[in-house]
C-alpha positions as CSV (number, residue, x, y, z in Angstrom):
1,X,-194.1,190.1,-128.2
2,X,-194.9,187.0,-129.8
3,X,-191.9,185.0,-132.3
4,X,-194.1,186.5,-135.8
5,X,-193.6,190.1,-134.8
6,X,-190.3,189.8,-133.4
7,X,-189.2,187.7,-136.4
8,X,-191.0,190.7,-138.8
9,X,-189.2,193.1,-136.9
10,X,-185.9,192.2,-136.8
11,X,-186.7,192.1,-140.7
12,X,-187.9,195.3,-141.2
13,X,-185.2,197.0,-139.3
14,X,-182.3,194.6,-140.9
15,X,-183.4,196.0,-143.8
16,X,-183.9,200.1,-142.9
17,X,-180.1,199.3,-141.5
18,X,-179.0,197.8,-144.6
19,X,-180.3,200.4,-147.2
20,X,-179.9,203.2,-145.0
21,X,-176.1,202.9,-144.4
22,X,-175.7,202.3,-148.6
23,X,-177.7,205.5,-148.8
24,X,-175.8,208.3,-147.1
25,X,-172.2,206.3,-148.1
26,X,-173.4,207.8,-151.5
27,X,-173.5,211.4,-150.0
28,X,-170.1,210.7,-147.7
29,X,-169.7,213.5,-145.6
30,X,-166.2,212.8,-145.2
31,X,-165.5,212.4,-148.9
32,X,-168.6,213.6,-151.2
33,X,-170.3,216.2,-149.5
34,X,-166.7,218.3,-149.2
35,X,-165.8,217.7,-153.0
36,X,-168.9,218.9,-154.4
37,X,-168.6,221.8,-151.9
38,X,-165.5,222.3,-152.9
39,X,-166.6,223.0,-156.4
40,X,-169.0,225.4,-155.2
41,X,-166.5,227.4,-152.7
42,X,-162.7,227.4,-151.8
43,X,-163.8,227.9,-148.2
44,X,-162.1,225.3,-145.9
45,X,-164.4,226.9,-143.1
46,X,-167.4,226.0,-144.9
47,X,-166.5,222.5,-145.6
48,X,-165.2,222.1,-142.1
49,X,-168.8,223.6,-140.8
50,X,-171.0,221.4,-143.0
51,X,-169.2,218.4,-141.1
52,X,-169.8,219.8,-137.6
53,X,-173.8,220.0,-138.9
54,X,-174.0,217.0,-140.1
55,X,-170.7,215.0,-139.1
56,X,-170.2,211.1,-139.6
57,X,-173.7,209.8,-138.5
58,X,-174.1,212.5,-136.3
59,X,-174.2,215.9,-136.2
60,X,-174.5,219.6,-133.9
61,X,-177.9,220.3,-134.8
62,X,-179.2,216.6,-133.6
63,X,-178.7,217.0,-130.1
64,X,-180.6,220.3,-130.3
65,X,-184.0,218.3,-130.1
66,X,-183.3,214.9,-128.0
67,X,-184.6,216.4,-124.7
68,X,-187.4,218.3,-125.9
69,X,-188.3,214.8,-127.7
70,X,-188.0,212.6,-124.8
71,X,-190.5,214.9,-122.6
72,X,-192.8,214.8,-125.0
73,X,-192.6,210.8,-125.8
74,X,-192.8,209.9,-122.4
75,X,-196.3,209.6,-121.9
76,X,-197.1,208.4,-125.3
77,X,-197.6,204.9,-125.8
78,X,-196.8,205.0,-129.6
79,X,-193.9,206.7,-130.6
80,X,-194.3,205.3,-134.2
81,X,-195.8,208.2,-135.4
82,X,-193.5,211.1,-134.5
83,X,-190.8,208.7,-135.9
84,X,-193.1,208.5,-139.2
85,X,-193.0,212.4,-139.8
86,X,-189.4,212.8,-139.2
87,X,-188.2,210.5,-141.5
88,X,-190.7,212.2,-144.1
89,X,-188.9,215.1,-143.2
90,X,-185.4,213.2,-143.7
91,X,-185.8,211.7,-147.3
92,X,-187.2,214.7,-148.5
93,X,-184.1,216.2,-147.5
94,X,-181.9,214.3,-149.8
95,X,-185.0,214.6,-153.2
96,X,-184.6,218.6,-152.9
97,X,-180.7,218.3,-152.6
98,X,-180.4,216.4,-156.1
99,X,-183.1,218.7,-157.4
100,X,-181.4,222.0,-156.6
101,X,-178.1,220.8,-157.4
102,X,-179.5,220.0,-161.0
103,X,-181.2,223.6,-161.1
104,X,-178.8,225.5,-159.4
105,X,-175.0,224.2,-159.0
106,X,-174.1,225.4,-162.1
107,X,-175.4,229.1,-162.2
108,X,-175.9,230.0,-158.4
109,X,-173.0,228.4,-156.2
110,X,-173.1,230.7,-153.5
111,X,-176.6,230.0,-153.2
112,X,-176.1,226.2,-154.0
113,X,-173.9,226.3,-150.6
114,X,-176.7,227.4,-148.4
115,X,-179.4,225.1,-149.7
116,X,-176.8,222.5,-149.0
117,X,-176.2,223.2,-145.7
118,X,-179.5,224.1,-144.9
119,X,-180.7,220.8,-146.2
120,X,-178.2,219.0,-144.0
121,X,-179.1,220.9,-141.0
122,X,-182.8,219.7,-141.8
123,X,-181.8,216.2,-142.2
124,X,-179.2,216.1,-139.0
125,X,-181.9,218.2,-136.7
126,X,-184.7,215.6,-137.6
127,X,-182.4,213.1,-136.9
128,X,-182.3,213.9,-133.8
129,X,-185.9,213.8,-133.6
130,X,-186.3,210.6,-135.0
131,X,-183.0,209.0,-132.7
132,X,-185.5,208.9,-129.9
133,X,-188.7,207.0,-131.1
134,X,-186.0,205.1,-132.9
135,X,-184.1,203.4,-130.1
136,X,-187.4,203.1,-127.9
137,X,-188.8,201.4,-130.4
138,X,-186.2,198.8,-131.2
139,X,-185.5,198.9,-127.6
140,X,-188.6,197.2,-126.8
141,X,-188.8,195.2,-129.8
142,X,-185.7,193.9,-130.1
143,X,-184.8,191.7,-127.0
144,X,-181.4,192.5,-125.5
145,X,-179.7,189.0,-126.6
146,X,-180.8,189.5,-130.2
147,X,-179.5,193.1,-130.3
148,X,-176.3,192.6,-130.8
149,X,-176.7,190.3,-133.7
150,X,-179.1,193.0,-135.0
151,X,-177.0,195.9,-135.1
152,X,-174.0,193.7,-136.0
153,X,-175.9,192.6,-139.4
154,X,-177.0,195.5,-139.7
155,X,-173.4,197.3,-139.9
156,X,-172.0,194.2,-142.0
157,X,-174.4,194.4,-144.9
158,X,-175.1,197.8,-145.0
159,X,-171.2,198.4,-144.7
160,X,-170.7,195.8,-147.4
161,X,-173.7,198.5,-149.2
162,X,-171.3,201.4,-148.3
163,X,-168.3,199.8,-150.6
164,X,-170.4,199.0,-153.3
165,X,-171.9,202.6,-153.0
166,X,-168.6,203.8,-153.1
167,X,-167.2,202.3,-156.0
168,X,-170.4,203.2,-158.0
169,X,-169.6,206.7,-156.8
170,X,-166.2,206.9,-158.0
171,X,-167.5,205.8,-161.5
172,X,-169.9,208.8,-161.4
173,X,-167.4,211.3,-160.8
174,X,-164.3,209.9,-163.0
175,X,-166.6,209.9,-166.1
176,X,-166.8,212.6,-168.5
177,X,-170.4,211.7,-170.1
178,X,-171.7,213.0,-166.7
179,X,-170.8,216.5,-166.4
180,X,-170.8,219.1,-163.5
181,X,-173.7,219.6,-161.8
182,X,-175.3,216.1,-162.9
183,X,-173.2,214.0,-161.9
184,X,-173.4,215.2,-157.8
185,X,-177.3,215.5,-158.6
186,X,-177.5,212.1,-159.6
187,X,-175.3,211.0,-156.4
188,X,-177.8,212.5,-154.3
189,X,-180.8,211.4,-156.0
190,X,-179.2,207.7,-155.4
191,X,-178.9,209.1,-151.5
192,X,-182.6,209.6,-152.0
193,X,-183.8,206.5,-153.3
194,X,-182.1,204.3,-150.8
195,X,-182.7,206.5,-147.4
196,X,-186.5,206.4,-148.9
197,X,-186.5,203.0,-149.3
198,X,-184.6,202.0,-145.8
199,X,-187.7,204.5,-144.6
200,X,-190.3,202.4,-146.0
201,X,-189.0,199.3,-144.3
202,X,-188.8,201.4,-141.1
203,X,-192.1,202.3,-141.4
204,X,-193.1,199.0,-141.3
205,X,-192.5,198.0,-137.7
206,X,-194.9,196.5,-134.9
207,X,-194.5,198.5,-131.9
208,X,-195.1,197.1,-129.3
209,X,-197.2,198.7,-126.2
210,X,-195.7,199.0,-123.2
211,X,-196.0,200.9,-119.9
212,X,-195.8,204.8,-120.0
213,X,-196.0,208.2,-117.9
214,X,-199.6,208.9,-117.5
215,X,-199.1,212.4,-118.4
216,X,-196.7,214.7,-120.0
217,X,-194.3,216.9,-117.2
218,X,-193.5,220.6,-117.5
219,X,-190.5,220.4,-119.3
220,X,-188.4,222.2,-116.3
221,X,-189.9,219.4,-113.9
222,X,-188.9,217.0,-117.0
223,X,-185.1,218.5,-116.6
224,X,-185.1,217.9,-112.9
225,X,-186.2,214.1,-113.1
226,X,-183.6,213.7,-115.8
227,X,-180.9,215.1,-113.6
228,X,-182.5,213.1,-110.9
229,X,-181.6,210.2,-112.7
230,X,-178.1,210.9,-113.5
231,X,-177.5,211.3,-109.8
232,X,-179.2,207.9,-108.9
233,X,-177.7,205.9,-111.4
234,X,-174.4,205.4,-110.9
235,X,-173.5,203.0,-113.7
236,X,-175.4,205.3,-116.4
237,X,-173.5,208.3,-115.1
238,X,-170.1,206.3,-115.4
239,X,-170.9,205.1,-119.5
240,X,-171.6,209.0,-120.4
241,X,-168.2,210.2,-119.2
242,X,-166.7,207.5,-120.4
243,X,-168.2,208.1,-123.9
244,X,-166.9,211.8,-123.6
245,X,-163.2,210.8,-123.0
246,X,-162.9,207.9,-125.3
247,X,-165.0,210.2,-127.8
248,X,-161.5,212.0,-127.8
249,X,-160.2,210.0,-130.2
250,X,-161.9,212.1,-132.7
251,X,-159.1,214.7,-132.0
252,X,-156.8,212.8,-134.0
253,X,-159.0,211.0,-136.5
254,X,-158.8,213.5,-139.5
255,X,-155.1,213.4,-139.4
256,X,-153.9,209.9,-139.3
257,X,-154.0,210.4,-142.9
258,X,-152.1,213.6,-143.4
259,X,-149.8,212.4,-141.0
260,X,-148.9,209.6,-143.2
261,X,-149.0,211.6,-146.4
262,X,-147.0,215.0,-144.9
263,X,-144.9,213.4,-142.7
264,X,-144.5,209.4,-143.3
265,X,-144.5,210.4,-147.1
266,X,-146.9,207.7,-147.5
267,X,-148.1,208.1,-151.7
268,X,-151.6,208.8,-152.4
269,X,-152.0,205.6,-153.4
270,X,-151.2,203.8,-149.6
271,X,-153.8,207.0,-148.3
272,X,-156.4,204.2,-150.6
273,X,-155.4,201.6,-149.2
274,X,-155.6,203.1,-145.6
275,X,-159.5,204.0,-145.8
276,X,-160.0,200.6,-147.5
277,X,-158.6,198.7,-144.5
278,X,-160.8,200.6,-142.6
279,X,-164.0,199.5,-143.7
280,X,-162.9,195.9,-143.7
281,X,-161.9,196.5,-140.0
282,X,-165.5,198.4,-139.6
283,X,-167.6,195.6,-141.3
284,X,-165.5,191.9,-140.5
285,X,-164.9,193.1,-136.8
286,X,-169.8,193.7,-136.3
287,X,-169.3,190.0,-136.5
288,X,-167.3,189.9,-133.3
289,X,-169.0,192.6,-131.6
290,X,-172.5,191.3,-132.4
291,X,-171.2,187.6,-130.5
292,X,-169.8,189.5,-127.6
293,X,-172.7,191.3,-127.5
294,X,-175.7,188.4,-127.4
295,X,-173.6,186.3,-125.6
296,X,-170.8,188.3,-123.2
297,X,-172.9,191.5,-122.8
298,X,-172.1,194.5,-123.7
299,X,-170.4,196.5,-120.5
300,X,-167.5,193.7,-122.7
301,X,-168.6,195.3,-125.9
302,X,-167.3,198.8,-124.4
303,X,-164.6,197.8,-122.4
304,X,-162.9,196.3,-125.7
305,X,-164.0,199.1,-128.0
306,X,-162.5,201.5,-125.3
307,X,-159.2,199.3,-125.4
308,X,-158.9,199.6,-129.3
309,X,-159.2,203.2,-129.3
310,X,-156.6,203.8,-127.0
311,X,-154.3,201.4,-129.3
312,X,-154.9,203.8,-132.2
313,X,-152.9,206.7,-131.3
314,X,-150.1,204.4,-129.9
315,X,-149.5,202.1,-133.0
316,X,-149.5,205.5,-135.0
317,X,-146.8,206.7,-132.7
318,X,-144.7,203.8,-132.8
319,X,-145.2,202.9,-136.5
320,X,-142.7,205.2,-137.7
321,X,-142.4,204.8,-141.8
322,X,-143.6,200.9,-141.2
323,X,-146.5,201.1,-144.0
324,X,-147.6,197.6,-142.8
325,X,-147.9,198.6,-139.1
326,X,-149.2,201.9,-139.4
327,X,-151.9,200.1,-141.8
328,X,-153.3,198.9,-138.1
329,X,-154.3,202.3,-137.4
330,X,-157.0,202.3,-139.9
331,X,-157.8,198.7,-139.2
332,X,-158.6,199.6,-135.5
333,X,-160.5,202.5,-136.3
334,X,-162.8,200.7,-138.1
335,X,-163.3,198.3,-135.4
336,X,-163.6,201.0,-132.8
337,X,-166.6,202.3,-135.3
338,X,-168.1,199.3,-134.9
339,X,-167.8,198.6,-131.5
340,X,-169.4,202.0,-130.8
341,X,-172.1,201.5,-133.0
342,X,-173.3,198.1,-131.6
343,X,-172.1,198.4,-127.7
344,X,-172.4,201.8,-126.9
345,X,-175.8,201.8,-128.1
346,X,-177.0,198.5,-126.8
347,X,-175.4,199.4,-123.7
348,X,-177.2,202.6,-123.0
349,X,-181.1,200.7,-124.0
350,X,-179.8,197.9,-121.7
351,X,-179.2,200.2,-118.5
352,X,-182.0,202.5,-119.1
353,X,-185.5,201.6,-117.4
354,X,-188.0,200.8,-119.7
355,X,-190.8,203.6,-118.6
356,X,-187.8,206.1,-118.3
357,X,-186.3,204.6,-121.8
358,X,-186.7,208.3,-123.7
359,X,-185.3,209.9,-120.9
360,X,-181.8,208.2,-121.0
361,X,-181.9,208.3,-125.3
362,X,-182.0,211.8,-124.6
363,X,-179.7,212.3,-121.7
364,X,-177.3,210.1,-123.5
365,X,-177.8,212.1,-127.2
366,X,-177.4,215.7,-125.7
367,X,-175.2,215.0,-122.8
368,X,-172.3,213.7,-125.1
369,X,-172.7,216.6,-126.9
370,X,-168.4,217.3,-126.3
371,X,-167.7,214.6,-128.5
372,X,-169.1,216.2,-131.9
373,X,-166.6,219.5,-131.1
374,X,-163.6,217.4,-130.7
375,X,-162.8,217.3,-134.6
376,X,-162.5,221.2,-134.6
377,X,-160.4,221.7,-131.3
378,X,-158.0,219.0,-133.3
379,X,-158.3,221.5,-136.3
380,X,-157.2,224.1,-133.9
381,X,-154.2,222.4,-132.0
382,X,-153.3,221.0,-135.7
383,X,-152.1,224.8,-135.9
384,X,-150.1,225.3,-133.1
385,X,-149.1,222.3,-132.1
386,X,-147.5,218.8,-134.0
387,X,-149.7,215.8,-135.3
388,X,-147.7,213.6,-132.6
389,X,-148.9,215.9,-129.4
390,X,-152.2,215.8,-131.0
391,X,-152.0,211.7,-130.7
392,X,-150.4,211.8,-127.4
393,X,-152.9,214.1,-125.9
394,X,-155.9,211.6,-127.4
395,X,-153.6,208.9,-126.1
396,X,-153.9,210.6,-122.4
397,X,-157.4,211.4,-122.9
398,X,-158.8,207.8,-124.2
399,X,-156.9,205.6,-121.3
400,X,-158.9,208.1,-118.9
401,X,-161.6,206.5,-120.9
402,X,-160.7,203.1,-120.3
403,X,-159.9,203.3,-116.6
404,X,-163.5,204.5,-116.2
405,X,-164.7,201.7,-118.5
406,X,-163.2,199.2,-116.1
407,X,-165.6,200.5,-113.1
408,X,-168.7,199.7,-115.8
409,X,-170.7,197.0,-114.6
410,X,-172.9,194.8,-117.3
411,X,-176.8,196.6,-117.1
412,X,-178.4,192.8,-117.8
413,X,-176.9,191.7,-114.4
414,X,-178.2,195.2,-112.5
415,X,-181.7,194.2,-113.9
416,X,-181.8,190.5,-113.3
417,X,-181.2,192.2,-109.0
418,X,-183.8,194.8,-109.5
């Protein structure tokens, strides 16, 4: 790829990271969608389920598609254009959410709640669609050493979006000249005009051609190359389970912050401050990650994001009713965010063959499938068991993490031998 397109490129997708991560922060599942649910239903279960469909990023229904995707893409030379139709798919998600909330919020809840959810599951299934033309497109046009600075920015300004997003949604909701239903609709219309926007930058990549399958395999002869892979490469094999046990951490994540309110008697007031350390740990610590990244690799990038989640659960332990200690928490979960989101990914396009790219987007989409369910079994041992044996058990769970981290080795130095 010549220096224009890369350059145009790098562009493009800054920008489709950028608006994108503003967008949904205006639809937060972890903060909007469940308060406008909430006015619709006083079911916990549906709230909790609408996070399992569409989750923090990621959701149930997305892995649903991933290998189906990848056999198909494999002998396509362009993956551009599946990539165009799903994100169609995706924006027109959010337009029909503010729409119907306008229309129907008010005098139809119950029925409000499933075109909610089933707009969500549209948007999070076609995600999952979209996750593979996605990374094989950026993981040919982006080259390694410039990933890490692109995914980096990326998280930065668009989390440095998410604040602003937030603040202007906070405005919505706390005035009284924007009633119930409008003021949700208009929150999601905002969702809509920024994921469509970060779309129309997105659409505007270069791919670049590279070599492909000749032909498309029967999907069951698909599944047994797939698996063939997964017993050849050992280092590939290794970064899944890892991924599965540090994923764990999610057993403890939604209740750092009861903890702290029910039994630290932290004030509603430090629970603020909390999520707000968080996102400055999430968007300072993409600068840090995106260096170690370009310049260290990124089996360092892991190893390190690993390390920080298994500091979470201790520093809660320890903290005790030290505000300004247990305030670390929420700083190192939004660095182990980050550290996901730019070495995990740039790991995985970094070990997987180019002709076999799709193949490992998928394997690595659906086969980490455990780590979305790990929020509800938390839910569940939240009942029988105390917050501190939940963070002990992620503590246990996480260090098997690391230890298997440790036996990573960088994918760059794997393919300078091949």
């Amino acid at each position: 790829m010549n220096k224009k397109d890369l350059k145009w490129n790098f562009f493009v997708g800054l920008m489709h990271g950028i608006l994108f991560n503003g967008g949904v922060a205006f639809s937060s599942t972890t903060t909007v969608i469940p308060a406008f649910l909430n006015m619709l239903t006083p079911s916990s279960i549906v709230i909790g389920f609408s996070y399992m469909i569409m989750g923090k990023g990621r959701g149930i229904l997305g892995v649903i598609p991933q290998l189906f995707v990848a056999n198909k893409l494999e002998a396509s030379k362009f993956k551009k254009p599946l990539l165009i139709k799903a994100i169609m798919v995706r924006a027109l998600s959010w337009g029909l959410l503010a729409l119907s909330t306008a229309l129907f919020a008010k005098t139809h809840p119950t029925m409000m709640v499933w075109i909610l959810i089933s707009l969500l599951g549209l948007f999070t299934f076609m995600g999952g669609v979209a996750a593979i033309p996605f990374s094989d497109i950026f993981g040919k046009a982006i080259p390694s050493e410039l990933r890490g600075r692109f995914f980096g920015l990326r998280g930065l300004l668009g989390g440095i979006l998410a604040i602003i997003a937030g603040i202007i949604v906070k405005k919505i909701l706390q005035t009284s000249r924007i009633p119930f239903p409008k003021n949700f609709a208009l929150i999601f219309f905002l969702s809509f005009i920024f994921v469509t926007a970060s779309y129309i930058f997105l659409s505007m990549v270069k791919e670049p051609e590279e070599e492909v399958h000749k032909k498309t395999l029967p999907f069951s002869v698909f599944l047994k190359k797939a698996y063939k892979i997964l017993q050849q490469d050992r280092n590939f094999r290794n970064f899944l389970i890892m991924q599965i046990f540090v994923g764990a951490s999610s057993l403890s994540l939604p209740f750092y912050i009861i903890y702290a309110k029910n039994v630290l008697h932290f004030s509603n007031a430090a629970v603020g401050t909390f999520l707000t350390i968080q996102m400055i740990g999430f968007v300072l610590s993409n600068l840090l990650w995106a260096y170690i990244s370009d310049y260290k690799g990124n089996r360092l990038v892991v190893l390190l994001t690993a390390i920080t989640g298994l500091f979470i659960p201790v520093i809660a332990l320890l903290s005790k009713n030290n505000f300004a200690m247990f305030s670390l928490t929420f700083l190192f979960i939004g660095f182990m965010f980050s550290g996901m989101s730019v070495g995990f990914q740039n790991f995985m396009l970094d070990q997987a063959i180019p002709k076999e790219r799709p193949t490992y987007i998928g394997l690595n989409g659906t086969l980490t499938f455990p780590v979305l369910t790990y929020s509800l079994i938390g839910g569940l041992l939240a009942k029988v068991v105390s917050y501190r044996t939940i963070f002990e058990i992620t503590f246990i769970f996480v260090l098997i993490g690391v230890i298997i981290a440790f036996t990573l080795k960088e994918p760059r130095e794997i393919r300078k031998n091949i």
